[in-house]
LUMKOL-400584 format. One record per atom (N, C-alpha, C, CB): x, y, z; residue number from 1; atom name; residue in three letters. Coordinates in steps of 0.1 Angstrom, whole numbers, padded with zeros to 4 digits. Atoms other than C-alpha are relative to their C-alpha. Glycine has a CB too. Layout:
# LUMKOL-400584
<<X Y Z> NUM CA ALA> ...
***
This chain:
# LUMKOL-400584
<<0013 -0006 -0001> 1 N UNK> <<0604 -0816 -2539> 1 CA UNK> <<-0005 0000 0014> 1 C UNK> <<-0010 -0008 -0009> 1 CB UNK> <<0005 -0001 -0011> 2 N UNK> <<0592 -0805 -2508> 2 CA UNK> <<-0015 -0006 0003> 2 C UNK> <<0001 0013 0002> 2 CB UNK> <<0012 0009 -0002> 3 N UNK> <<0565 -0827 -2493> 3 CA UNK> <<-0003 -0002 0017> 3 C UNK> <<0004 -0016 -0008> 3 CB UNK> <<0006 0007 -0015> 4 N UNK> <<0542 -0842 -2461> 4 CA UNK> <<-0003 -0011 -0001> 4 C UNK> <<-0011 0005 0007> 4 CB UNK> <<0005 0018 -0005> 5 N UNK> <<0540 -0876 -2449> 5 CA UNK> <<-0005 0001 0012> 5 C UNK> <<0013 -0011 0001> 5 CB UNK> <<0007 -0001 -0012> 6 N UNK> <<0516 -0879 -2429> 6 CA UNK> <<-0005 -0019 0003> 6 C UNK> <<-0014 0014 -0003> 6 CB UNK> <<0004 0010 -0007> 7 N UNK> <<0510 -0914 -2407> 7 CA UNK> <<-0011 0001 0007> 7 C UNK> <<0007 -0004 0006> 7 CB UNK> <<0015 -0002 -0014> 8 N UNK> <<0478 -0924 -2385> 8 CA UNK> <<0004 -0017 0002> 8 C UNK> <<-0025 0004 -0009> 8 CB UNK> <<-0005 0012 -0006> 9 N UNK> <<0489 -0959 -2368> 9 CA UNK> <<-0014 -0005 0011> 9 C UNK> <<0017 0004 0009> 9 CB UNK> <<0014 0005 -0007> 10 N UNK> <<0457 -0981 -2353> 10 CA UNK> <<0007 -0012 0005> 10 C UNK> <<-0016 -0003 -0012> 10 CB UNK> <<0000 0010 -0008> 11 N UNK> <<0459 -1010 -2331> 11 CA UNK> <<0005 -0014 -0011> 11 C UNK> <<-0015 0001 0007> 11 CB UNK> <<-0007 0009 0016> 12 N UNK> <<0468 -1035 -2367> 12 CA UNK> <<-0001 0002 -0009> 12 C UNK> <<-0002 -0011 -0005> 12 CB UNK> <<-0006 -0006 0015> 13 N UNK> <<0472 -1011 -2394> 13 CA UNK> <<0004 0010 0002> 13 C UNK> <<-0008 0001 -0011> 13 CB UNK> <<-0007 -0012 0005> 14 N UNK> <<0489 -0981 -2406> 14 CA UNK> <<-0004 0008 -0013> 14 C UNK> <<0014 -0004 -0001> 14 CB UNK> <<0007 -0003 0016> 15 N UNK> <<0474 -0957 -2431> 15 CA UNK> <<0014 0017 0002> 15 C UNK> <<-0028 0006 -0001> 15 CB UNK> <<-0012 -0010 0003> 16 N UNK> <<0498 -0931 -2447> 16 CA UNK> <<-0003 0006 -0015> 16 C UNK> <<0016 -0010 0001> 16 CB UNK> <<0002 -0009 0005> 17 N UNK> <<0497 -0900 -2468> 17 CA UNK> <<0013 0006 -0009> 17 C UNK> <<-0005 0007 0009> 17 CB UNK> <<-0011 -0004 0005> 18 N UNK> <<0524 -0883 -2491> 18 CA UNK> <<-0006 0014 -0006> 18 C UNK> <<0008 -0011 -0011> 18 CB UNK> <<0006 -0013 0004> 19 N UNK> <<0515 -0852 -2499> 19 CA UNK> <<0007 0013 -0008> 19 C UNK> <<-0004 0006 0012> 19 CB UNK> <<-0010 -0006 0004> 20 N UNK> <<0533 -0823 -2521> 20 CA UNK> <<-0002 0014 0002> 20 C UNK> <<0002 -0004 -0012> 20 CB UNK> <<0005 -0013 -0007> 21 N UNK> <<0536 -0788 -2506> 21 CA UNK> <<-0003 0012 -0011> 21 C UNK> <<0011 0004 0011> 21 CB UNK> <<0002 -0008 0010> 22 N UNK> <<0519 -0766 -2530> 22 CA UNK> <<-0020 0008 0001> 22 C UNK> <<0004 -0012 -0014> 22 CB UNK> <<0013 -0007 -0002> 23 N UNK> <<0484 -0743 -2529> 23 CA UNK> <<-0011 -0004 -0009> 23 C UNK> <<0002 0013 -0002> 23 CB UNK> <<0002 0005 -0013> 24 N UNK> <<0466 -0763 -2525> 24 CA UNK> <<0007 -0012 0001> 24 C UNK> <<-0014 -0002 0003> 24 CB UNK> <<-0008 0008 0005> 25 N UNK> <<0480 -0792 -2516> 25 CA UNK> <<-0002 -0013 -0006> 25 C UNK> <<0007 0000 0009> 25 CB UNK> <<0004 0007 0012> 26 N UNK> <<0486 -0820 -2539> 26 CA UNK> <<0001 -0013 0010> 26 C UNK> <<0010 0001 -0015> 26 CB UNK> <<-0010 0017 -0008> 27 N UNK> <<0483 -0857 -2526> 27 CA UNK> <<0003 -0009 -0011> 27 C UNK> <<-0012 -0013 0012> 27 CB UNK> <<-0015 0006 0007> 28 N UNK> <<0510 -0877 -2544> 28 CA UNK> <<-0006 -0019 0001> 28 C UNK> <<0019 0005 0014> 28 CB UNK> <<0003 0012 -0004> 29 N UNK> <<0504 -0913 -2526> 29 CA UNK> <<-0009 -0001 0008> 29 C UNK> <<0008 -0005 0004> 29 CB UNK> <<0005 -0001 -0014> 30 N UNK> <<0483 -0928 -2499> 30 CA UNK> <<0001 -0018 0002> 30 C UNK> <<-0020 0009 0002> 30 CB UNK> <<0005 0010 -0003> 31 N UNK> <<0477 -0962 -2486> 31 CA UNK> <<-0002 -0008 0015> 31 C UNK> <<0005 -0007 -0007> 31 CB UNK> <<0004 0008 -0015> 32 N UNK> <<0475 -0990 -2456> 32 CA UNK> <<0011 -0010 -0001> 32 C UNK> <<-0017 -0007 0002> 32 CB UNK> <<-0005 0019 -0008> 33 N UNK> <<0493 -1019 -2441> 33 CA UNK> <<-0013 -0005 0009> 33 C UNK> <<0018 0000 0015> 33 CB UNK> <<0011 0003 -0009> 34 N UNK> <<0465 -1037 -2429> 34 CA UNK> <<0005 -0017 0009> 34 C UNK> <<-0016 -0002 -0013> 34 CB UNK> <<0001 0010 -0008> 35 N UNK> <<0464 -1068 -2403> 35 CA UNK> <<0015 0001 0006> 35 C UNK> <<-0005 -0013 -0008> 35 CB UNK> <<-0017 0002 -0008> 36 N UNK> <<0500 -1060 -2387> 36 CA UNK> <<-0003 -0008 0011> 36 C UNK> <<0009 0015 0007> 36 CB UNK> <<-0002 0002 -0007> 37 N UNK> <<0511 -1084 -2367> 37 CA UNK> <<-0011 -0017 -0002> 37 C UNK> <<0000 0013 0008> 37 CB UNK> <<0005 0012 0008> 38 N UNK> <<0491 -1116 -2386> 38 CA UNK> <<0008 -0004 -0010> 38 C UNK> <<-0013 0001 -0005> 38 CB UNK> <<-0007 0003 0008> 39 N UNK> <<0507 -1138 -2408> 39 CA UNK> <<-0003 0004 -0017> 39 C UNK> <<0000 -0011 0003> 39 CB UNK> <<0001 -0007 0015> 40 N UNK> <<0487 -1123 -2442> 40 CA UNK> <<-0005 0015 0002> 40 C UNK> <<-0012 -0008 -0011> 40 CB UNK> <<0002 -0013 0006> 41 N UNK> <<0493 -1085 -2441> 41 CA UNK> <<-0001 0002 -0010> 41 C UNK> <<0007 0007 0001> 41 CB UNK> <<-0005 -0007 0016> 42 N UNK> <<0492 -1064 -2469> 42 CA UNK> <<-0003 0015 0002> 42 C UNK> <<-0010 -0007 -0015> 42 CB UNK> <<-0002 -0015 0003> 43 N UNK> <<0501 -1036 -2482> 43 CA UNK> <<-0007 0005 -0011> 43 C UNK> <<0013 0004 -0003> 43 CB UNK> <<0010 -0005 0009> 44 N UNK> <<0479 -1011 -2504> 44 CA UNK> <<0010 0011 -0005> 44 C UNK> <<-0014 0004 0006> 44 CB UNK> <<-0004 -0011 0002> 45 N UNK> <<0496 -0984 -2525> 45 CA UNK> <<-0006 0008 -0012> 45 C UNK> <<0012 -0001 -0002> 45 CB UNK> <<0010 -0007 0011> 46 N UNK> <<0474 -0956 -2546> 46 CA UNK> <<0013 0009 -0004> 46 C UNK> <<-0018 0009 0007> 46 CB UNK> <<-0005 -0009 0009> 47 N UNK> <<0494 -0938 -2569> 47 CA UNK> <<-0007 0014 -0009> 47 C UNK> <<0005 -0009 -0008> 47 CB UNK> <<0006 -0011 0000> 48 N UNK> <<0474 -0905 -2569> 48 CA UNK> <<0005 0006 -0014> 48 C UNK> <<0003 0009 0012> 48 CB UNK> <<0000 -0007 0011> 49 N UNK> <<0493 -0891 -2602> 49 CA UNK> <<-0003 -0006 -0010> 49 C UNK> <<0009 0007 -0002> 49 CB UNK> <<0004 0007 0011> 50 N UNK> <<0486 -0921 -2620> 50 CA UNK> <<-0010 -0011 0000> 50 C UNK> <<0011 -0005 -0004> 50 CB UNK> <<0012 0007 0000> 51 N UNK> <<0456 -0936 -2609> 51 CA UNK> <<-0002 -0011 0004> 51 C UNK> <<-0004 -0001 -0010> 51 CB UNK> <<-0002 0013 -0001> 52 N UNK> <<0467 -0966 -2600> 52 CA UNK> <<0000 -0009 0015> 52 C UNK> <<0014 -0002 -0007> 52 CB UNK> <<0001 0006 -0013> 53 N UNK> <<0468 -0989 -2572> 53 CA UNK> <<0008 -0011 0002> 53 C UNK> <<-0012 -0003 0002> 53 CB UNK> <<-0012 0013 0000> 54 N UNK> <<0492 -1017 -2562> 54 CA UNK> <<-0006 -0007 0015> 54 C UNK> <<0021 0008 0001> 54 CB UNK> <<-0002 0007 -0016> 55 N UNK> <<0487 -1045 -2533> 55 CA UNK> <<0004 -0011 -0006> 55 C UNK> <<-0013 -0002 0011> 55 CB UNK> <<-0013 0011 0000> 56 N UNK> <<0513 -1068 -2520> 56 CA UNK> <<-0006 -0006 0015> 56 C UNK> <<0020 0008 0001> 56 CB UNK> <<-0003 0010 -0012> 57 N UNK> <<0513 -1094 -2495> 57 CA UNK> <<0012 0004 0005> 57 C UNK> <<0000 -0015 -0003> 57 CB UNK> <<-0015 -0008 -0006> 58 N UNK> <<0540 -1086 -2468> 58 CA UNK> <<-0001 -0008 0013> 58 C UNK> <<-0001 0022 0002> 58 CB UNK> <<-0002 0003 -0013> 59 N UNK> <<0550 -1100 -2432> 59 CA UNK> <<0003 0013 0004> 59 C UNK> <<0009 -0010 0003> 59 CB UNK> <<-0003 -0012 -0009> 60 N UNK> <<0547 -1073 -2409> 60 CA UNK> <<-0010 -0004 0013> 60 C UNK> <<-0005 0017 -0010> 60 CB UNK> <<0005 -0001 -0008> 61 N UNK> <<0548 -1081 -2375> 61 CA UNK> <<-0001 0004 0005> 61 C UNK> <<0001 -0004 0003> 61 CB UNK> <<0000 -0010 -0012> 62 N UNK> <<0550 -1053 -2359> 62 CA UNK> <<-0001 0014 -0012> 62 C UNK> <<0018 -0003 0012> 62 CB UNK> <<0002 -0017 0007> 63 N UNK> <<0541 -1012 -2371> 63 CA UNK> <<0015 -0001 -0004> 63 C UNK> <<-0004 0018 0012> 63 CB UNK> <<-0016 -0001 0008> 64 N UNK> <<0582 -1014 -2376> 64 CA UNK> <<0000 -0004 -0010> 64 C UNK> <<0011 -0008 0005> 64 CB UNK> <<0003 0018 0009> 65 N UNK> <<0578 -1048 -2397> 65 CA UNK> <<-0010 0009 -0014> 65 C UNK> <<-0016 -0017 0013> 65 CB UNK> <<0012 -0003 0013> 66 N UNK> <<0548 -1028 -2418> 66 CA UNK> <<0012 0014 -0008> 66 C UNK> <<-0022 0009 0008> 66 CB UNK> <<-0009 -0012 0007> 67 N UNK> <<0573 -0995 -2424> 67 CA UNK> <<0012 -0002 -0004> 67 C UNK> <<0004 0011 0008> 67 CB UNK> <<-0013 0003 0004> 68 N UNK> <<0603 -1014 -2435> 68 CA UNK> <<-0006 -0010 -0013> 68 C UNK> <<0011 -0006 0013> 68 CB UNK> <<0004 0003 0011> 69 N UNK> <<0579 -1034 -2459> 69 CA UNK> <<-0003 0013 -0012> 69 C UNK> <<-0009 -0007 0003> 69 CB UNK> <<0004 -0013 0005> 70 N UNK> <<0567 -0996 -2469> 70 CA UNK> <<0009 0004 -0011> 70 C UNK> <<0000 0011 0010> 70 CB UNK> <<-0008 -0006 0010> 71 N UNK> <<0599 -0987 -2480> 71 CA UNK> <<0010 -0011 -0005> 71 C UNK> <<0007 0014 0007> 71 CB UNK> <<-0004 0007 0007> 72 N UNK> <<0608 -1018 -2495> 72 CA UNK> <<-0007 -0001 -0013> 72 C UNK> <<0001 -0010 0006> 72 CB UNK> <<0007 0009 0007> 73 N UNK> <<0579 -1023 -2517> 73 CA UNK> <<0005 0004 -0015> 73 C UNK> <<-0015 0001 0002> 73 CB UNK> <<-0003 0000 0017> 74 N UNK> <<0581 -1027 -2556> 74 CA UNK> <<0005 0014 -0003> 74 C UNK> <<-0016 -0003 -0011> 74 CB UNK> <<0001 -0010 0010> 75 N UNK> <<0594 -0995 -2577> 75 CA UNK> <<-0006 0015 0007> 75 C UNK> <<-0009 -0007 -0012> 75 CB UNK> <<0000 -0015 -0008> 76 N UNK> <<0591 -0970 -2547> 76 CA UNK> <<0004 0014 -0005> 76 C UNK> <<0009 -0001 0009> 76 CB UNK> <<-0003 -0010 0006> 77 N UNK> <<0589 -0934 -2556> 77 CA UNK> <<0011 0006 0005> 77 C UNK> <<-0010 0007 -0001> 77 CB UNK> <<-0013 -0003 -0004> 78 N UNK> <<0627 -0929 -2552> 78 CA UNK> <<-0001 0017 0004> 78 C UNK> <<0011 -0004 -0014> 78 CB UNK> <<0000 -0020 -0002> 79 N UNK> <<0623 -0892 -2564> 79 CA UNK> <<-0007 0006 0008> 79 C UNK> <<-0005 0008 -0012> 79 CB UNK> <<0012 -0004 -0015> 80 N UNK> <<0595 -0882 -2539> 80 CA UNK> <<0003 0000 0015> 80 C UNK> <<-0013 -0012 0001> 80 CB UNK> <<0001 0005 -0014> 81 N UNK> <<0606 -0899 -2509> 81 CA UNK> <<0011 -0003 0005> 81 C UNK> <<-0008 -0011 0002> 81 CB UNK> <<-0009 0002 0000> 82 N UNK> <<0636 -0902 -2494> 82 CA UNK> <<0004 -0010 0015> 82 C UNK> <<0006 0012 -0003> 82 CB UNK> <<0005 0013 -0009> 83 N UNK> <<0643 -0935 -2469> 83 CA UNK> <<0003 0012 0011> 83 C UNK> <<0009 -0018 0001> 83 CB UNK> <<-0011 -0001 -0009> 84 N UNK> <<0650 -0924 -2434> 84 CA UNK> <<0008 -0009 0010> 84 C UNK> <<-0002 0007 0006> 84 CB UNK> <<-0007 0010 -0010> 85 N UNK> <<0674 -0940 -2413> 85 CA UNK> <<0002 0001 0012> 85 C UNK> <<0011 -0002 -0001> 85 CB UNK> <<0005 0002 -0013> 86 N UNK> <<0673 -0951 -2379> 86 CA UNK> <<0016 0009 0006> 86 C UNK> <<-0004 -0019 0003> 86 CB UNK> <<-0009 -0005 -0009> 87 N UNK> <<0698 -0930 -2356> 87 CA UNK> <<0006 -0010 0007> 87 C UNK> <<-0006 0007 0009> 87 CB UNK> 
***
């Protein structure tokens, strides 16, 4: 499914968008890593088609640290999102 991920990265968090390309367009996911780079981050995940919401505690010391918890967390939307890998 063709989609946008869209990031906005702040000084100790990361908010992030998933979006699905369609007229108009649909948003899918969204959430935050908040406090990067403190020992109790966390992660927020809204599940836009099902209402839901999920937060996890996470070590993320670094914006890296928060995007490798991202695409670790619980029951990730496999089908939606596909990892990428580092060059």
């Amino acid at each position: 499914m063709p989609s946008i991920l869209t990031l906005n990265g702040g000084s100790s968090s990361l908010k992030f968008a998933l979006f699905k390309i369609a007229q108009p367009l649909k948003l899918l996911y969204s959430g935050k890593i908040d406090r990067i780079g403190s020992s109790n981050s966390s992660l927020e995940i809204i599940d836009h088609t099902k209402n839901t919401t999920e937060q996890v505690e996470t070590q993320a010391s670094s914006h890296e640290a928060g995007l490798e918890a991202l695409g670790h967390s619980p029951d990730p939307p496999e089908s939606e999102v596909r990892r990428l890998e580092r060059p």
